[in-house]
N, CA, C and O of each residue as an XYZ file, in Angstrom:
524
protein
N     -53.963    -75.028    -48.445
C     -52.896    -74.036    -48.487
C     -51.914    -74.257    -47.330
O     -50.707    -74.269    -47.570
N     -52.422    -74.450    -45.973
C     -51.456    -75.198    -45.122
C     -50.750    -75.996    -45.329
O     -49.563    -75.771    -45.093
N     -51.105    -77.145    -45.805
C     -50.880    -78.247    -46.063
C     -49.376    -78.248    -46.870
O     -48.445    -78.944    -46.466
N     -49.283    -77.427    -47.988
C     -47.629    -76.921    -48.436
C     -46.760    -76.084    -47.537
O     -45.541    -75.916    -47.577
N     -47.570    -75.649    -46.804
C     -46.486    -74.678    -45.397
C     -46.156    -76.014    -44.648
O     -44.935    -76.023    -44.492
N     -46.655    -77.027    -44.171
C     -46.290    -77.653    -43.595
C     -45.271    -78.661    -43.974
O     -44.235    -78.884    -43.348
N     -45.793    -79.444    -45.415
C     -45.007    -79.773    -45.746
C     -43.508    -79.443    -46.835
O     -42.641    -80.266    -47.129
N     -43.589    -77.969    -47.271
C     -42.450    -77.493    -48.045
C     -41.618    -76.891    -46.743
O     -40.390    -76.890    -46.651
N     -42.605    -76.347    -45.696
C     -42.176    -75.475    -44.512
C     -40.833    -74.523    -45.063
O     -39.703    -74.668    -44.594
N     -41.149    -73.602    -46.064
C     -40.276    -72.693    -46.905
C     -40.691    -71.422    -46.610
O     -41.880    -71.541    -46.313
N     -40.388    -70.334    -46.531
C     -40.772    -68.895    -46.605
C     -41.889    -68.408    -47.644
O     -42.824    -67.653    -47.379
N     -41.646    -68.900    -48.684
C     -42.688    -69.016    -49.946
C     -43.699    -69.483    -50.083
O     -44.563    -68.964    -50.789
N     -43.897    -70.853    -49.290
C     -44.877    -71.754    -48.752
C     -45.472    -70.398    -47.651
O     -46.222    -69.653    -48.281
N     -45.332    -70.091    -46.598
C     -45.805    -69.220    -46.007
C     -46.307    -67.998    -46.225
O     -47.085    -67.318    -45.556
N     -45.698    -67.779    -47.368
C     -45.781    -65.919    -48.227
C     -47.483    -66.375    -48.531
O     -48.538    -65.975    -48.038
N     -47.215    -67.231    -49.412
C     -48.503    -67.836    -50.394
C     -49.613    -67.922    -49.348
O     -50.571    -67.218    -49.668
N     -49.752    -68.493    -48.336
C     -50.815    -68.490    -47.029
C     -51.255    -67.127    -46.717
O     -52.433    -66.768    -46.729
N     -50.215    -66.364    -46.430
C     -50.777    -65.016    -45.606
C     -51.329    -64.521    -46.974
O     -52.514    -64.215    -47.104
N     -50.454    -64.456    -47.958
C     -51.515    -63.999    -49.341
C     -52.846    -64.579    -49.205
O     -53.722    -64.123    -48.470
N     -52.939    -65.474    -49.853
C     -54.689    -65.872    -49.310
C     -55.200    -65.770    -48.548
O     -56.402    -65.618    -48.769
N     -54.820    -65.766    -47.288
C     -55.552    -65.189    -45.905
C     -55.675    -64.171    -45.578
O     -56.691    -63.840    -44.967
N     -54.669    -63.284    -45.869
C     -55.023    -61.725    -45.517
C     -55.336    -60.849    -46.935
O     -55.967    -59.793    -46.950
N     -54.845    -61.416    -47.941
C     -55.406    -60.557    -49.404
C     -55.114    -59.399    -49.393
O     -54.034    -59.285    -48.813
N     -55.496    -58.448    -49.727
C     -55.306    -57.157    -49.406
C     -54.774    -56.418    -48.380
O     -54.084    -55.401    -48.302
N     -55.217    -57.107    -47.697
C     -54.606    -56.307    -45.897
C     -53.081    -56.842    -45.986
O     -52.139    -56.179    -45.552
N     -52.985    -57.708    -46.400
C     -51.503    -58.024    -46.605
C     -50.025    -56.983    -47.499
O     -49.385    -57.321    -48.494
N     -49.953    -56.292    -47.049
C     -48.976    -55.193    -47.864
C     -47.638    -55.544    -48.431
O     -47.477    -56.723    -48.745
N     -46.793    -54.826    -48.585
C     -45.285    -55.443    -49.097
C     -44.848    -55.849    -47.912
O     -44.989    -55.406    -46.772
N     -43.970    -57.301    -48.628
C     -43.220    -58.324    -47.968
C     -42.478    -57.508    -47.748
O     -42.315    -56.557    -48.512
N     -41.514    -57.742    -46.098
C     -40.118    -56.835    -45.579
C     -38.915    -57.901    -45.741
O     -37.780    -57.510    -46.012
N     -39.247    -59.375    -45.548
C     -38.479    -60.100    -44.977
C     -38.836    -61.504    -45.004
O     -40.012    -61.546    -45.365
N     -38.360    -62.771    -44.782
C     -38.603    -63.790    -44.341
C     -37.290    -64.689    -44.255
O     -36.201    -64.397    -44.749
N     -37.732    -66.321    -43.232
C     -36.553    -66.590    -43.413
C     -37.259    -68.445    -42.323
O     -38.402    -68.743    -41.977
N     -36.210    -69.049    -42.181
C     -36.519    -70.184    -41.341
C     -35.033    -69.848    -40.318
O     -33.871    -69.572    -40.614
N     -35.646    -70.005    -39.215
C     -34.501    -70.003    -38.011
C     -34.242    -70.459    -37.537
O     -35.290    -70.925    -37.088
N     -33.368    -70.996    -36.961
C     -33.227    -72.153    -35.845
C     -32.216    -71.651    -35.290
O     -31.239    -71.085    -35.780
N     -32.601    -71.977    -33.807
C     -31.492    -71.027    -32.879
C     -32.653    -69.624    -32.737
O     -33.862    -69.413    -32.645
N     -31.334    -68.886    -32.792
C     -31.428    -67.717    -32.665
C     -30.805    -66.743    -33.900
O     -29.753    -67.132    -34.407
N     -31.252    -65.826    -34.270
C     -31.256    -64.887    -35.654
C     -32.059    -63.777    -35.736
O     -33.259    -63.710    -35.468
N     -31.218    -62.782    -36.179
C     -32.548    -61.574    -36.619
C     -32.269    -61.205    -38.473
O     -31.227    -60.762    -38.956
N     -33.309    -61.491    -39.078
C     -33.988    -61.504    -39.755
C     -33.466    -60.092    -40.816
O     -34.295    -59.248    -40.476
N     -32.936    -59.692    -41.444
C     -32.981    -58.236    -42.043
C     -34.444    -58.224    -42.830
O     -34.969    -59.129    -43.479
N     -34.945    -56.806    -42.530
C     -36.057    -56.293    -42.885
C     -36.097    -54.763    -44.195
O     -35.668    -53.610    -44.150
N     -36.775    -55.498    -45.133
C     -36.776    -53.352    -45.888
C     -37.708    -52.467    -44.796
O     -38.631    -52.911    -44.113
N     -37.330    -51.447    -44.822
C     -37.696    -50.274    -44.453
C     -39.542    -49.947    -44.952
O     -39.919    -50.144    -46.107
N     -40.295    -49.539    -44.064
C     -41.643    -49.325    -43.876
C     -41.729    -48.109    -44.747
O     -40.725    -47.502    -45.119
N     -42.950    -47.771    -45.063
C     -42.738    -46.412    -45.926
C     -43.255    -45.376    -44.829
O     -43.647    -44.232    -45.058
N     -43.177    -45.989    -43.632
C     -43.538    -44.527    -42.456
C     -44.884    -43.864    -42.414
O     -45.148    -42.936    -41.650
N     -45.815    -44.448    -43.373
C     -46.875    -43.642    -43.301
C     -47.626    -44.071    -41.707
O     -47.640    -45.205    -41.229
N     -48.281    -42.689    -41.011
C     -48.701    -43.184    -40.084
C     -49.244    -44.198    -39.287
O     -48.943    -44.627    -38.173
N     -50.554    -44.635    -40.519
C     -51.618    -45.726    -40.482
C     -50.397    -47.709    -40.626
O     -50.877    -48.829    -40.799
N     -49.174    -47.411    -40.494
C     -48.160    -48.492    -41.462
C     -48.327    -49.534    -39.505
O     -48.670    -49.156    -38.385
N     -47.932    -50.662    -39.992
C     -47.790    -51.306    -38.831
C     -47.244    -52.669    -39.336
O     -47.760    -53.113    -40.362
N     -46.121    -53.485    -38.652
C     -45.298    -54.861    -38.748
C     -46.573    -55.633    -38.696
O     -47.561    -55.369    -38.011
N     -46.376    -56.795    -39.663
C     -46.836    -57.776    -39.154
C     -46.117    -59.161    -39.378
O     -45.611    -59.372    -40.480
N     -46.050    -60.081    -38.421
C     -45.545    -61.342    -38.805
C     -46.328    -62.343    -38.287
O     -46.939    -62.636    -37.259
N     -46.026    -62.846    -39.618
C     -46.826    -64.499    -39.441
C     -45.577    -65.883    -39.469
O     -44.719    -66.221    -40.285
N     -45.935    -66.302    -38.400
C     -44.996    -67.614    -38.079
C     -45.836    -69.152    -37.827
O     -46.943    -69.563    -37.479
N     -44.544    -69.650    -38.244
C     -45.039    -70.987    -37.862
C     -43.778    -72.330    -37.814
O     -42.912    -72.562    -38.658
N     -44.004    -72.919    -36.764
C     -42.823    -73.673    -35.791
C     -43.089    -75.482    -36.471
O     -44.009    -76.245    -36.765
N     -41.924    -75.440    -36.444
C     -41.868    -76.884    -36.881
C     -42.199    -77.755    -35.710
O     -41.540    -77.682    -34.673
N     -43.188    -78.564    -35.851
C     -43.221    -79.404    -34.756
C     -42.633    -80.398    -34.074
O     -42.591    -80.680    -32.877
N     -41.995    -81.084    -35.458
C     -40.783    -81.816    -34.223
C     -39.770    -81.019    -33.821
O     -38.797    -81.622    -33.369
N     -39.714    -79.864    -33.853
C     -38.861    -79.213    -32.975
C     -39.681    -77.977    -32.066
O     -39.485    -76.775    -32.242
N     -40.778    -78.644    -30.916
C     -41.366    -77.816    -30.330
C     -40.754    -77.589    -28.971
O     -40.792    -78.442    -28.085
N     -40.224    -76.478    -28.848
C     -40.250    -75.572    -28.319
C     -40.579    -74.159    -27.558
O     -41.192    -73.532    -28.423
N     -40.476    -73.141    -26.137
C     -40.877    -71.973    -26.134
C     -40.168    -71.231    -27.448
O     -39.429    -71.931    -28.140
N     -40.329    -70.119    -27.739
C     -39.277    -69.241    -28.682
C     -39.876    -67.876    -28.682
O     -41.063    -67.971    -28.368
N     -39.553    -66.759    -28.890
C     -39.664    -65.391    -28.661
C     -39.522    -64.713    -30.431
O     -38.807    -65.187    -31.314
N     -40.294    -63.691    -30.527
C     -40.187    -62.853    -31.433
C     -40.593    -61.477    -31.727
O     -41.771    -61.140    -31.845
N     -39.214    -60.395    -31.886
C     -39.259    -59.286    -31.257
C     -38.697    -58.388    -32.573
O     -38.032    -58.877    -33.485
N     -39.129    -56.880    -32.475
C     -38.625    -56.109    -33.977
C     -37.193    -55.332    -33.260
O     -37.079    -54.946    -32.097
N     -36.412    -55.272    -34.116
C     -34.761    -55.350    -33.873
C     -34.478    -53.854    -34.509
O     -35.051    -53.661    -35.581
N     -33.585    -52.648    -33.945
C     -33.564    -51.343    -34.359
C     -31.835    -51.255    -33.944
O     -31.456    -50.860    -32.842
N     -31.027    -51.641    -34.900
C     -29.769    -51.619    -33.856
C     -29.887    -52.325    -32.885
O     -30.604    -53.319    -32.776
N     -29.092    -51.794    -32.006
C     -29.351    -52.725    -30.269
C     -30.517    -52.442    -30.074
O     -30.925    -53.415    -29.440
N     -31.561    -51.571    -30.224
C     -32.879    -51.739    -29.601
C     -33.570    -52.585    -29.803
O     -33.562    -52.737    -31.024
N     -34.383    -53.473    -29.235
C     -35.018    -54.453    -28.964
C     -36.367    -54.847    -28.292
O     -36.448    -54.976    -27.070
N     -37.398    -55.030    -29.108
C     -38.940    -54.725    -28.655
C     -39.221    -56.111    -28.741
O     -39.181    -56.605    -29.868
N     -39.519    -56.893    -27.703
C     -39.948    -58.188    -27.565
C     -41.316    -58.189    -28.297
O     -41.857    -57.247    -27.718
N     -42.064    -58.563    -29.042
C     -43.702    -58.848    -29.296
C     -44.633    -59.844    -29.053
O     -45.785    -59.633    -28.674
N     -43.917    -61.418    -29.364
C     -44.158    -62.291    -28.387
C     -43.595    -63.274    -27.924
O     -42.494    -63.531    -28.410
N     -44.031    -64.012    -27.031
C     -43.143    -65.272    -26.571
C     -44.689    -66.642    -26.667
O     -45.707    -66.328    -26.051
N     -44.684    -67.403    -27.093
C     -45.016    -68.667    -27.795
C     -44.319    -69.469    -26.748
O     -43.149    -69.279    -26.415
N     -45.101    -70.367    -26.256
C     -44.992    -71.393    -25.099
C     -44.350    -72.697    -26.239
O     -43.260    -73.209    -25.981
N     -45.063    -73.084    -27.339
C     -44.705    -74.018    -28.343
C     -45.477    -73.855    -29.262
O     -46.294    -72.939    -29.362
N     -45.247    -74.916    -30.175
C     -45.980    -74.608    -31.253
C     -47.340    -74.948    -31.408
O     -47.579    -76.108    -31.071
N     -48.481    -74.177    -31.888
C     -49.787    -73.824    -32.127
C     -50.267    -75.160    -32.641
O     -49.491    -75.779    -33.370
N     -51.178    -75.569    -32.421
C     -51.728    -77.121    -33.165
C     -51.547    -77.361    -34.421
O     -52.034    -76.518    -35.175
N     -50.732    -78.675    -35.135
C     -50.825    -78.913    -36.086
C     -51.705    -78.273    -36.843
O     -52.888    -78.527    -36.616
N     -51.334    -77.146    -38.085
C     -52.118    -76.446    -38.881
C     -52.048    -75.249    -38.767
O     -52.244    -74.522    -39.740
N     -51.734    -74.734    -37.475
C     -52.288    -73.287    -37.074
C     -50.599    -72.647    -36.960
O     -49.514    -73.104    -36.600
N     -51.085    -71.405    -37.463
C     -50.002    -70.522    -37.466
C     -50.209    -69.545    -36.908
O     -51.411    -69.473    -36.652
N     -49.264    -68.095    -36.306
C     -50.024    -67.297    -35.740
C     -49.309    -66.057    -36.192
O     -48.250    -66.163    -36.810
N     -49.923    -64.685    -35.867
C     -49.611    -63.914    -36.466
C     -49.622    -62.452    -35.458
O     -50.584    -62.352    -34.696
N     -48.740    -61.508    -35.447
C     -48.463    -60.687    -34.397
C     -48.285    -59.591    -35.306
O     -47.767    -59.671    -36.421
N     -48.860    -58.312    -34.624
C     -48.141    -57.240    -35.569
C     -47.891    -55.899    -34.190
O     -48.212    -56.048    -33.011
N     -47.261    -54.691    -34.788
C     -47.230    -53.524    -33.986
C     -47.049    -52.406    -35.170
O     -46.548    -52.373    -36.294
N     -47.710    -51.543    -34.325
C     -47.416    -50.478    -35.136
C     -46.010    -49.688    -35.191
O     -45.249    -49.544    -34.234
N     -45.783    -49.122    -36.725
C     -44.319    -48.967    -36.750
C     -43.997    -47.692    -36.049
O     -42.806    -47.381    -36.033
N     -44.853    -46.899    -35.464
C     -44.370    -45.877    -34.816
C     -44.127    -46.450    -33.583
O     -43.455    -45.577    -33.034
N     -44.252    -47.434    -32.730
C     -43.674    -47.845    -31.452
C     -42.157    -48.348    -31.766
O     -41.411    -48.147    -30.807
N     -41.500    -48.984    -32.946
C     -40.217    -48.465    -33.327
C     -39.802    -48.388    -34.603
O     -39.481    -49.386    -35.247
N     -39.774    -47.015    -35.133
C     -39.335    -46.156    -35.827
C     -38.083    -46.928    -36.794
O     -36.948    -46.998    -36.323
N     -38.294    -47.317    -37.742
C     -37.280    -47.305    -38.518
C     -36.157    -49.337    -38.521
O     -35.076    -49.782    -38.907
N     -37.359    -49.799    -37.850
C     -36.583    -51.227    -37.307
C     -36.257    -51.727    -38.670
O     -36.684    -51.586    -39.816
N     -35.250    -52.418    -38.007
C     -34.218    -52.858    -39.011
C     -34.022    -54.366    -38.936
O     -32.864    -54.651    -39.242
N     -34.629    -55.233    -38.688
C     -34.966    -56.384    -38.573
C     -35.780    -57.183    -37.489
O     -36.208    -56.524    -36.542
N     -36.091    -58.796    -37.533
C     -36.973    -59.117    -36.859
C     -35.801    -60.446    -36.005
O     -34.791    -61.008    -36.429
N     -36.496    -60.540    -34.762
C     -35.193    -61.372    -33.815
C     -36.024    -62.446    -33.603
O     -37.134    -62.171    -33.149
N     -35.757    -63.650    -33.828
C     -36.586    -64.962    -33.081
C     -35.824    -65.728    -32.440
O     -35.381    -66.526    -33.267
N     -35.437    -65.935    -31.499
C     -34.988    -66.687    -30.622
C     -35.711    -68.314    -30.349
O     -36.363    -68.423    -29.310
N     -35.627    -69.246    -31.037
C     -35.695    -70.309    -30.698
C     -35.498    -71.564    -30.109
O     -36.078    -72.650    -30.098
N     -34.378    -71.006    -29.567
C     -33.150    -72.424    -28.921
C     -33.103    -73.188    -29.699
O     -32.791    -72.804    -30.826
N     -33.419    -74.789    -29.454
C     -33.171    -75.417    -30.172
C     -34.539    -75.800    -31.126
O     -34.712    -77.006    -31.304
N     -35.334    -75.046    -31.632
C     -36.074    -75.219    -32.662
C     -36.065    -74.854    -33.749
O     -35.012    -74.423    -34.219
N     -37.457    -74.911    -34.662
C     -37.009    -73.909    -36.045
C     -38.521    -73.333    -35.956
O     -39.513    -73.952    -35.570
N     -38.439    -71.848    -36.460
C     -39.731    -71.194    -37.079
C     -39.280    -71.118    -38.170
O     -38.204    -71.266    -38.751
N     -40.805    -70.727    -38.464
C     -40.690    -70.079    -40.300
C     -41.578    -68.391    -39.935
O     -42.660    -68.263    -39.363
N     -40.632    -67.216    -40.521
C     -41.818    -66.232    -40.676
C     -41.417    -65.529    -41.775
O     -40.563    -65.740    -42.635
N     -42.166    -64.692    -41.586
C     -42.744    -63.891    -42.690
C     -43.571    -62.485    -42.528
O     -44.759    -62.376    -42.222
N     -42.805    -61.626    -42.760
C     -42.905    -59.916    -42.136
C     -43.204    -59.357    -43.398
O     -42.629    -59.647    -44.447
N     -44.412    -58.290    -43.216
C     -44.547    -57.541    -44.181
C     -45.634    -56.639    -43.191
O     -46.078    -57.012    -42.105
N     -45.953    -55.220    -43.959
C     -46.669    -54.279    -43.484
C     -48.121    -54.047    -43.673
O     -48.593    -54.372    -44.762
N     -48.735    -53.641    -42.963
C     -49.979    -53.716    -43.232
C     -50.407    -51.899    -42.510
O     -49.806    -51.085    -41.809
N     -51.484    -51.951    -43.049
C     -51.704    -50.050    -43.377
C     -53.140    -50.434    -42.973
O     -53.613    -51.530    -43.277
N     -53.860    -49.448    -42.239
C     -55.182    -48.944    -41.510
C     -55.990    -48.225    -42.796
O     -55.895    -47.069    -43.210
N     -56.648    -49.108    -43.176
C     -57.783    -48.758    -44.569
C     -58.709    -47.663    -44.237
O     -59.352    -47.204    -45.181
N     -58.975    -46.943    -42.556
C     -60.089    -46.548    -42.137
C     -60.028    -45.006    -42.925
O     -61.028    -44.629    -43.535
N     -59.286    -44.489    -42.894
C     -59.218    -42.990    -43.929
C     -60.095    -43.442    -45.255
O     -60.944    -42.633    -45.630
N     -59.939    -44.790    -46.060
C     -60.912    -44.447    -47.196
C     -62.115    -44.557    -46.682
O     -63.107    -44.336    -47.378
């Protein structure tokens, strides 16, 4: 399943991974995109339920390794989530989330790459522990 993220390195190629890897825990897609540079991402809207929380899964092209940053975007507000020294070993992708009540209503995702490229892929994921 890597193996087409790496080599289609497409948003779709990536959708299809976190599908199989997270299955269920994986909720509706918000967003995706490939970046290079710098870009924020437009995102749909969370459905706010308490238990709701971002998650993104990325993954950096390697001949273009680089540090790069990736943060959830509210207007000018701006919540850094992480910063990535370079890219994760051939194969490995990584995946960050926050909960959407730390910001309310974000309206896209920011990756700053300089001169590299990611690939991600944002969607929500919800706290099963109530059933």
């Amino acid at each position: 399943m890597m193996n087409s993220v790496r080599t289609e390195f497409t948003p779709k190629a990536l959708r299809a991974y976190v599908e199989y890897v997270y299955g269920d825990e994986a909720g509706r897609f918000l967003g995706s995109a490939v970046v290079e540079g710098r870009k924020t991402v437009p995102i749909a809207e969370v459905d706010g339920a308490p238990a709701t929380a971002y998650a993104i899964t990325y993954y950096c092209d390697p001949a273009h390794d680089v540090p790069f940053d990736i943060g959830m975007q509210q207007g000018r507000r701006y919540r850094q989530m992480v910063h990535v020294e370079g890219c994760p070993k051939l194969g490995d992708s990584g995946t960050v989330s926050m909960a959407e009540s730390q910001l309310s209503g974000a309206t896209g995702v920011t990756v700053d790459a300089g001169r590299g490229r990611v690939l991600v892929v944002v969607y929500e994921i919800k706290d099963d522990q109530e059933n």
